[in-house]
PALOLO-727713 format. One line per field, with one value per residue: residue in one letter; chain; x, y, z of N, C-alpha, C, CB in turn. Coordinates in pm, 1 decimal. Glycine has a CB too. Example, Ala and Ser with C-alpha at 12.3 -4.5 7.8 and 13.67 -1.06 7.14 Angstrom:
residues 2
residuo = c(a; s)
cadena = c(A; A)
n_east = c(1319.0; 1285.0)
n_north = c(-569.0; -225.0)
n_up = c(780.0; 708.0)
ca_east = c(1230.0; 1367.0)
ca_north = c(-450.0; -106.0)
ca_up = c(780.0; 714.0)
c_east = c(1320.0; 1290.0)
c_north = c(-330.0; 3.0)
c_up = c(780.0; 787.0)
cb_east = c(1130.8; 1408.4)
cb_north = c(-447.3; -59.8)
cb_up = c(904.6; 572.5)
END
This chain:
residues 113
residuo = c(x; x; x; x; x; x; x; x; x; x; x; x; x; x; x; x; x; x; x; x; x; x; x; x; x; x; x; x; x; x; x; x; x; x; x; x; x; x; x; x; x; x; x; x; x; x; x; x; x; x; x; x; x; x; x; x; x; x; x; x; x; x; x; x; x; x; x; x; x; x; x; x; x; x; x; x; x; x; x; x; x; x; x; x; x; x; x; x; x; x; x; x; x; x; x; x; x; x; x; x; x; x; x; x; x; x; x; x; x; x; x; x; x)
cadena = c(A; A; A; A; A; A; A; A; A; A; A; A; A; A; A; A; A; A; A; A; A; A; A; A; A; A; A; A; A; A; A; A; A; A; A; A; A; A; A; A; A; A; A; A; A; A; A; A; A; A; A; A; A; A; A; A; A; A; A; A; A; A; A; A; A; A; A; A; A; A; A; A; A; A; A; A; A; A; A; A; A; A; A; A; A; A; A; A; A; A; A; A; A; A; A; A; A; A; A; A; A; A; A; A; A; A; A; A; A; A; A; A; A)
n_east = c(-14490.9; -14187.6; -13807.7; -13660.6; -13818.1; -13906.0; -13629.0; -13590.7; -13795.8; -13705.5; -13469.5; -13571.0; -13670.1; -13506.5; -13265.1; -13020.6; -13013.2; -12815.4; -12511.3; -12371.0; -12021.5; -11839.0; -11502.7; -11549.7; -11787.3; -12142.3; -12294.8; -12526.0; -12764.5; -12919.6; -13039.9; -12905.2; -12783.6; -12591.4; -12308.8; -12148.2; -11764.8; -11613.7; -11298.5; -10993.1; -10775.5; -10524.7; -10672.3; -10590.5; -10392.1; -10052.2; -9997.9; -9886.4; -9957.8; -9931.8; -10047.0; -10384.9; -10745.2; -10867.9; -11146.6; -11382.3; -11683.6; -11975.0; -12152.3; -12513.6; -12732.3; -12929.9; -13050.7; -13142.7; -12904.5; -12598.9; -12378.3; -12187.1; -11872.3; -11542.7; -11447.3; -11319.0; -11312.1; -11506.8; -11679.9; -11865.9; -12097.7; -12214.9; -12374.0; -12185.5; -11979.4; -11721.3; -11708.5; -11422.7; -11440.1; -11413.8; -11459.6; -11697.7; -12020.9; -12332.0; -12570.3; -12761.9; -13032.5; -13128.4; -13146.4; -13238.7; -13149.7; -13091.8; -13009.4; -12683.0; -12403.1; -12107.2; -11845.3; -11724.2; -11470.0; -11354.2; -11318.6; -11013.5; -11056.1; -10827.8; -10609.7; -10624.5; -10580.1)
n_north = c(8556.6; 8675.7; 8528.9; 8748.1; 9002.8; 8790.5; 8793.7; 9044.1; 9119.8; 8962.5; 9094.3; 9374.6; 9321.9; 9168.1; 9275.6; 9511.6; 9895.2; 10016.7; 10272.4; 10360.1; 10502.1; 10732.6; 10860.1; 10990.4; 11074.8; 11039.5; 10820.6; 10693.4; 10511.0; 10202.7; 9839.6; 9567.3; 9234.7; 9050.0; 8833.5; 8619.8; 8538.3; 8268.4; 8195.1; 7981.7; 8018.1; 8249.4; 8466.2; 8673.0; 8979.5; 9153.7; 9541.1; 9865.8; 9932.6; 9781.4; 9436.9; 9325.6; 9198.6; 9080.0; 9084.7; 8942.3; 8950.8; 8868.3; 9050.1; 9114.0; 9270.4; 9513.6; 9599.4; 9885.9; 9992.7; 10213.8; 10010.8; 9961.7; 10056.8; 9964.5; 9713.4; 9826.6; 10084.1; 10195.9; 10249.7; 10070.3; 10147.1; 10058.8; 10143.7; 10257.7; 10102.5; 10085.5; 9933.8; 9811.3; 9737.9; 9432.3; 9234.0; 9228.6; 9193.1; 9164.0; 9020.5; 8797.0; 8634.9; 8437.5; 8730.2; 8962.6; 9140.9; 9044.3; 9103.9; 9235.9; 9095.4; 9139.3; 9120.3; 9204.7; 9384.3; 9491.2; 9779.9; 9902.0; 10227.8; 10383.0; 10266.5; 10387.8; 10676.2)
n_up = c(-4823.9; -4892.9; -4822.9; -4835.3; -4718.1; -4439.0; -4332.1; -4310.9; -4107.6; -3897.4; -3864.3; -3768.5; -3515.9; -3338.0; -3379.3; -3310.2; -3221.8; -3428.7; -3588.2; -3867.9; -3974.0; -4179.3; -4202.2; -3957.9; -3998.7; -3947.5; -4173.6; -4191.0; -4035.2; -3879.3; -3774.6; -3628.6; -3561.1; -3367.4; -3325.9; -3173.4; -3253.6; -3247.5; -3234.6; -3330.4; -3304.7; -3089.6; -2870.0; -2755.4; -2837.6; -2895.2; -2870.3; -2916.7; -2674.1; -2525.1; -2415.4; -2584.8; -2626.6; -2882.3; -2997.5; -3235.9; -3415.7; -3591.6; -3759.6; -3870.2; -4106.5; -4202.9; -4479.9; -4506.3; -4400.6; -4497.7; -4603.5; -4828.4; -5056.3; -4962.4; -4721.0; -4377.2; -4438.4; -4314.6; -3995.7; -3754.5; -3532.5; -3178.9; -2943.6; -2701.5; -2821.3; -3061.5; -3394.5; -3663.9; -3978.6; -4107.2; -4314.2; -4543.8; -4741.1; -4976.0; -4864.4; -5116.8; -5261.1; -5514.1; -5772.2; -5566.1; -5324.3; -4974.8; -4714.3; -4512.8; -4452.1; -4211.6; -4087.8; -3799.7; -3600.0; -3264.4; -3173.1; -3052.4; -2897.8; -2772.7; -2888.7; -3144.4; -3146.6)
ca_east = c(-14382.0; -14021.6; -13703.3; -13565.2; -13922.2; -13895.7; -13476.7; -13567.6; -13853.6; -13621.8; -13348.4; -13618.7; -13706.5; -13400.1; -13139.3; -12994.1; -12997.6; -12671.4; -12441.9; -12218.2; -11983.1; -11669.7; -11414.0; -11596.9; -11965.4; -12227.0; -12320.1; -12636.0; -12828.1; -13001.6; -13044.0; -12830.7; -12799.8; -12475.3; -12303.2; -11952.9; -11720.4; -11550.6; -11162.5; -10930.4; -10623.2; -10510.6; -10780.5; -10489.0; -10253.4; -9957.7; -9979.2; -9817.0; -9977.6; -9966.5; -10129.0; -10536.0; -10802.7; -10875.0; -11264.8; -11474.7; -11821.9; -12039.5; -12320.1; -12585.4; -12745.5; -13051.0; -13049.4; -13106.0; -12776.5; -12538.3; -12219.9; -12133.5; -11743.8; -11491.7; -11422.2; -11167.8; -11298.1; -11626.8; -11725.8; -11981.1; -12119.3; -12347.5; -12372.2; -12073.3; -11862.2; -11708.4; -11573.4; -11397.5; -11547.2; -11271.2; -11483.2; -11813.4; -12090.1; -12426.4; -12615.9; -12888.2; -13145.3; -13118.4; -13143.1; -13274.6; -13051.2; -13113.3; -12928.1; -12561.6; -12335.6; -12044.6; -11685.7; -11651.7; -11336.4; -11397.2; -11172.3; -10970.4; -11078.2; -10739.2; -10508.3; -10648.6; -10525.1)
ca_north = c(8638.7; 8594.8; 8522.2; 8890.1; 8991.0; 8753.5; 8843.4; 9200.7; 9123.0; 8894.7; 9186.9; 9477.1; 9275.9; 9135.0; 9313.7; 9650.8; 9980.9; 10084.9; 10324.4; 10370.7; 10607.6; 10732.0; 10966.3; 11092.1; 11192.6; 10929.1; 10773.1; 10597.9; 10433.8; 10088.6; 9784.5; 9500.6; 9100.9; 9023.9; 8681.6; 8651.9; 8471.9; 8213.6; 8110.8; 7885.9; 8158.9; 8361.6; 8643.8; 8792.9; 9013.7; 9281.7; 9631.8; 9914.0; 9978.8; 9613.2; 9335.5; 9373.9; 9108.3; 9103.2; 9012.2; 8951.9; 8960.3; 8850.5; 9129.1; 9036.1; 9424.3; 9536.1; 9708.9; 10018.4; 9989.6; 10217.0; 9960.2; 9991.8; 10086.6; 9867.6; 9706.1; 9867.5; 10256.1; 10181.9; 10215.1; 10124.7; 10173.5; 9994.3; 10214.6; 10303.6; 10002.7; 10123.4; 9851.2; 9844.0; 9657.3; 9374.9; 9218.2; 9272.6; 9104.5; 9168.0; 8870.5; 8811.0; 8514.9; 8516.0; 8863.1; 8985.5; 9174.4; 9004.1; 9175.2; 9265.9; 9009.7; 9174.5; 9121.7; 9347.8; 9375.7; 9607.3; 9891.4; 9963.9; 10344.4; 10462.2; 10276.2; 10414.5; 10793.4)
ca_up = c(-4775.0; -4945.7; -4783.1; -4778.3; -4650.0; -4361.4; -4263.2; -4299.9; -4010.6; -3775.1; -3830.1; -3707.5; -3447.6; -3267.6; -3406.0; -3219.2; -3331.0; -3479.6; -3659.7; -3918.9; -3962.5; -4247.5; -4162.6; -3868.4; -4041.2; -3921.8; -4304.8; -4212.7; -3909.6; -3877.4; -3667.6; -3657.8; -3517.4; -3369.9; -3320.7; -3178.1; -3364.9; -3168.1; -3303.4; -3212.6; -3267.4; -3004.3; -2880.4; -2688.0; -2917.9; -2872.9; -2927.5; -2926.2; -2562.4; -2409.4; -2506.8; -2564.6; -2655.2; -3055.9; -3034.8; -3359.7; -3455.6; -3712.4; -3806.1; -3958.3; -4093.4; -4268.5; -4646.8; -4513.6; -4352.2; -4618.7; -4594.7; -4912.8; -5005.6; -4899.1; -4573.0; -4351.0; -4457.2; -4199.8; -3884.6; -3741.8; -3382.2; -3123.8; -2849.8; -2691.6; -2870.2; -3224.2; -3434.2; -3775.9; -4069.1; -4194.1; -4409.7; -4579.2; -4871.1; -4947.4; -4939.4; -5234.9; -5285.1; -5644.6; -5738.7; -5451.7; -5179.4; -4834.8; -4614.6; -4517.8; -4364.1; -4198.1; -4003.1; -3730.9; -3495.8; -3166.5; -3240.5; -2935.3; -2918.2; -2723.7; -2958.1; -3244.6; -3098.9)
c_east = c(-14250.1; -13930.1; -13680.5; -13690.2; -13889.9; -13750.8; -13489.7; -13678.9; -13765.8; -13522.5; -13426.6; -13629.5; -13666.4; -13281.9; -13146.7; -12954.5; -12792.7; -12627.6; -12353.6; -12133.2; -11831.9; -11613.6; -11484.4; -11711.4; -12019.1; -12290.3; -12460.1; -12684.5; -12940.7; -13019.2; -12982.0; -12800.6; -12628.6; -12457.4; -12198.3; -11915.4; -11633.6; -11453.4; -11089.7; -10816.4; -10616.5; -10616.8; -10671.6; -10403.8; -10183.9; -10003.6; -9910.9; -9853.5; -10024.4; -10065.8; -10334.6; -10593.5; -10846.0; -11041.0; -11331.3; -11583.8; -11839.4; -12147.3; -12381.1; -12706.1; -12834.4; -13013.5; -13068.2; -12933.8; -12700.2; -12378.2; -12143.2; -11943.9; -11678.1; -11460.4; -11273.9; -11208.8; -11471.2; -11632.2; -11842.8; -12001.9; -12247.1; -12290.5; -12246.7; -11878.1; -11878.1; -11626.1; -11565.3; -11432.4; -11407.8; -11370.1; -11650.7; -11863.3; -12191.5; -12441.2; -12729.6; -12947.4; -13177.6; -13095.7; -13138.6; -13184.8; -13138.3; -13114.4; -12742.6; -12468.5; -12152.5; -11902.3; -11665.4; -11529.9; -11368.3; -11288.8; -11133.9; -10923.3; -10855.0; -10587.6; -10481.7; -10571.4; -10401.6)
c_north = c(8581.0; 8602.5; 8670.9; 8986.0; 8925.7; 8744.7; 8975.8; 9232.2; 9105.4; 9009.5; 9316.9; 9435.4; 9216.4; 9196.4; 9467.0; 9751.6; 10006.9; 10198.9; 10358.9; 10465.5; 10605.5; 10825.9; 11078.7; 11088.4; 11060.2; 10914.1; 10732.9; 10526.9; 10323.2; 9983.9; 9661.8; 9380.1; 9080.3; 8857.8; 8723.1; 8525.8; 8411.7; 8128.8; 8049.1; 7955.3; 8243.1; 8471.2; 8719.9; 8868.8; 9130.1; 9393.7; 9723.7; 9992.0; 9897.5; 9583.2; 9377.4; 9223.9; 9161.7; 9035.9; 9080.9; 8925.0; 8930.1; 8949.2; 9086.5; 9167.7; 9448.0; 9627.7; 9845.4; 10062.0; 10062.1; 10181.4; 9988.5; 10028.3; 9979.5; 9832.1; 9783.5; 10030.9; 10271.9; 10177.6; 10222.3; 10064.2; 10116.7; 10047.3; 10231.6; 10233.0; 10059.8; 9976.9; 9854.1; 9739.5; 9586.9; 9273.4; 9218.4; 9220.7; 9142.0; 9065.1; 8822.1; 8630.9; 8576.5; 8627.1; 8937.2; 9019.8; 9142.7; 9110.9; 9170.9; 9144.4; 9071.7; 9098.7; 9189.8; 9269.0; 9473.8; 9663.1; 9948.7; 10182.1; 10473.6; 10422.1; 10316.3; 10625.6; 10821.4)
c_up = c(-4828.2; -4824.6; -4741.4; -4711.4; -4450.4; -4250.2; -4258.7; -4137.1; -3907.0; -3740.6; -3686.4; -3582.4; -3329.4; -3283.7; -3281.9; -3289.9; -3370.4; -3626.1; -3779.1; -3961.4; -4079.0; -4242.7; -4057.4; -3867.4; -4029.6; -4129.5; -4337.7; -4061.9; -3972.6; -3788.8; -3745.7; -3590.2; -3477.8; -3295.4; -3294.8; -3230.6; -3311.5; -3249.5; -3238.8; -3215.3; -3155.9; -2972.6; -2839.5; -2834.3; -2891.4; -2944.2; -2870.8; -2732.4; -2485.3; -2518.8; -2458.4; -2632.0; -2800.9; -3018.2; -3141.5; -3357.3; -3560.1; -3727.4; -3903.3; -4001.5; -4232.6; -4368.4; -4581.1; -4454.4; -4487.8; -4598.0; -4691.7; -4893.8; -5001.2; -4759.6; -4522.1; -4351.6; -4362.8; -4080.1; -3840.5; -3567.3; -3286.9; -2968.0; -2800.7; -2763.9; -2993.3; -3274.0; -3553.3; -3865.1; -4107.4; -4319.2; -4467.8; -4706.3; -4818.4; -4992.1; -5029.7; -5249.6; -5429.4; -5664.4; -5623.0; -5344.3; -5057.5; -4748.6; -4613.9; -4433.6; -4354.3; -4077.2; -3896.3; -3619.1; -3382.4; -3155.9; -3064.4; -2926.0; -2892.9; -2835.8; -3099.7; -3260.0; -3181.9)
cb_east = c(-14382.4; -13922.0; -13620.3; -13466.9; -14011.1; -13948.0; -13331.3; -13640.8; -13945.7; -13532.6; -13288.9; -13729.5; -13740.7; -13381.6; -13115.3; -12889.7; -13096.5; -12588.9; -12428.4; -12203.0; -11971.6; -11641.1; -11364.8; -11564.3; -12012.6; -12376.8; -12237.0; -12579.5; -12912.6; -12980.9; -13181.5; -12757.8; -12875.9; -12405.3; -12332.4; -11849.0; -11682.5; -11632.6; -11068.2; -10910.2; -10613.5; -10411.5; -10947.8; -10345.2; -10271.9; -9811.5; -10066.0; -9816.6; -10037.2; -10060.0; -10058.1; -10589.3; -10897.5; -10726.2; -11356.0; -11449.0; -11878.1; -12089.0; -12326.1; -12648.2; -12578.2; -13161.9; -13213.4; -13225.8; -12727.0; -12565.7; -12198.4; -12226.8; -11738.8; -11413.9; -11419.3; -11034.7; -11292.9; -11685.2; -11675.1; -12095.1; -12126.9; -12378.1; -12450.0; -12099.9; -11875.0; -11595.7; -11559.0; -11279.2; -11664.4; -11127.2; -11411.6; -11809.0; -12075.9; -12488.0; -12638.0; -12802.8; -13301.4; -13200.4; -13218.8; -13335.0; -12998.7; -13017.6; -12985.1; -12554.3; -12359.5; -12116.8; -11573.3; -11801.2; -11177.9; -11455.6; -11246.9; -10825.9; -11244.0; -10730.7; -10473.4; -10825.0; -10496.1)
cb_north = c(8645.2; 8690.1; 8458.2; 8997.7; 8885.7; 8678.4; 8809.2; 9301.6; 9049.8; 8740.2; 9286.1; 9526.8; 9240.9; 9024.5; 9342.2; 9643.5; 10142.4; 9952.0; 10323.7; 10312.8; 10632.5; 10708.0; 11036.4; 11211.4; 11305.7; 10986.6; 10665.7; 10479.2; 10555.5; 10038.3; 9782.8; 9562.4; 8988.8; 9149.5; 8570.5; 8679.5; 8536.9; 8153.3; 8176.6; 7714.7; 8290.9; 8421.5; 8684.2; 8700.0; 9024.2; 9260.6; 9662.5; 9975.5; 10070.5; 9623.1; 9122.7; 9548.4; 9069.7; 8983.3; 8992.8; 8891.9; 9062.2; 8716.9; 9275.4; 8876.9; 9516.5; 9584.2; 9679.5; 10090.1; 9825.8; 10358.2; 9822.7; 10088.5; 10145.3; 9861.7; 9539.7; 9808.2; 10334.1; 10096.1; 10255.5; 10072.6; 10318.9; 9790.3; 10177.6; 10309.4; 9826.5; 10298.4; 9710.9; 9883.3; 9747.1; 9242.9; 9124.0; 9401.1; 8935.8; 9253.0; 8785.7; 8886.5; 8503.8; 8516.6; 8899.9; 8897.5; 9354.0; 8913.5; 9110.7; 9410.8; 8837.5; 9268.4; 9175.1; 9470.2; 9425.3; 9578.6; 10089.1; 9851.3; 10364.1; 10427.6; 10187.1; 10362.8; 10783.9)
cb_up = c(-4618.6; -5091.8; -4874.4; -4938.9; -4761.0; -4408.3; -4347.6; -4487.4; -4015.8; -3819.4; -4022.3; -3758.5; -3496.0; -3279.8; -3602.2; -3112.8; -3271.7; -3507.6; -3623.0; -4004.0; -3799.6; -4381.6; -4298.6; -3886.9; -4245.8; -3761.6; -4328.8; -4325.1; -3794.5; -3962.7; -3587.4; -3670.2; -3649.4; -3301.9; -3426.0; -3002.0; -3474.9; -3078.9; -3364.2; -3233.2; -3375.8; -3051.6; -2747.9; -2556.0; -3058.2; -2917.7; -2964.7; -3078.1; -2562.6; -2193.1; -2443.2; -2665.0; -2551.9; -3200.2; -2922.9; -3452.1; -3447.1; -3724.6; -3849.6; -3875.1; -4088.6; -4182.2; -4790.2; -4426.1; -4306.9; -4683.0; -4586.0; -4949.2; -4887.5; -4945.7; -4534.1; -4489.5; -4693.6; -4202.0; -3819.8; -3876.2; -3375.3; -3157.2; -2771.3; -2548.6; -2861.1; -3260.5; -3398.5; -3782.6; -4209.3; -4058.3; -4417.0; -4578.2; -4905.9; -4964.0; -4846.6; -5431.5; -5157.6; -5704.2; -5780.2; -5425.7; -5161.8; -4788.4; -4479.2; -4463.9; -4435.2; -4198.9; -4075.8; -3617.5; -3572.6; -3029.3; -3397.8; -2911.7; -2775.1; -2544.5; -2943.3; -3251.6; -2951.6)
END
């Protein structure tokens, strides 16, 4: 069994289903591993409707996943939480595409209005 074999199991297997979505039109569905991403900067930050918590994620998101694109023009969705892609790489063992290793931010739905 190779490497991208054995991360494409662990993904089916623990990961959660999810979404992704561009300008509205769902793009693609798959399942996905999340990790939060613990900084030592501020979580709090200002906006334009009081201050809100900035939390990040690491996804960790199976080839069928279609991320593609650049980060920033993605969303993608795990059940009622949407968050926006800030940065994005597929990851390859030699040749070989792994899987997706992603950025997400949890998109504050109302300040996005």
């Amino acid at each position: 069994m190779s490497y991208g074999e054995i991360v494409a199991r662990l993904i089916r297997d623990f990961g959660e289903p999810v979404r992704l979505e561009r300008d509205g039109a769902v793009s693609g569905e798959g399942r996905a591993i999340f990790r939060p991403i613990l900084e030592e900067k501020d979580q709090f930050v200002p906006t334009r409707l009081g201050i809100r918590r900035r939390e990040r994620v690491l996804c960790l998101g199976g080839l069928e996943l279609p991320f593609g694109g650049e980060a920033g023009q993605t969303v993608l969705r795990r059940g009622p939480e949407a968050y926006d892609v800030v940065n994005l790489r597929e990851v390859t063992v030699g040749q070989e595409p792994v899987y997706w290793r992603a950025v997400l931010e949890l998109r504050d739905e109302e300040e996005r209005l």
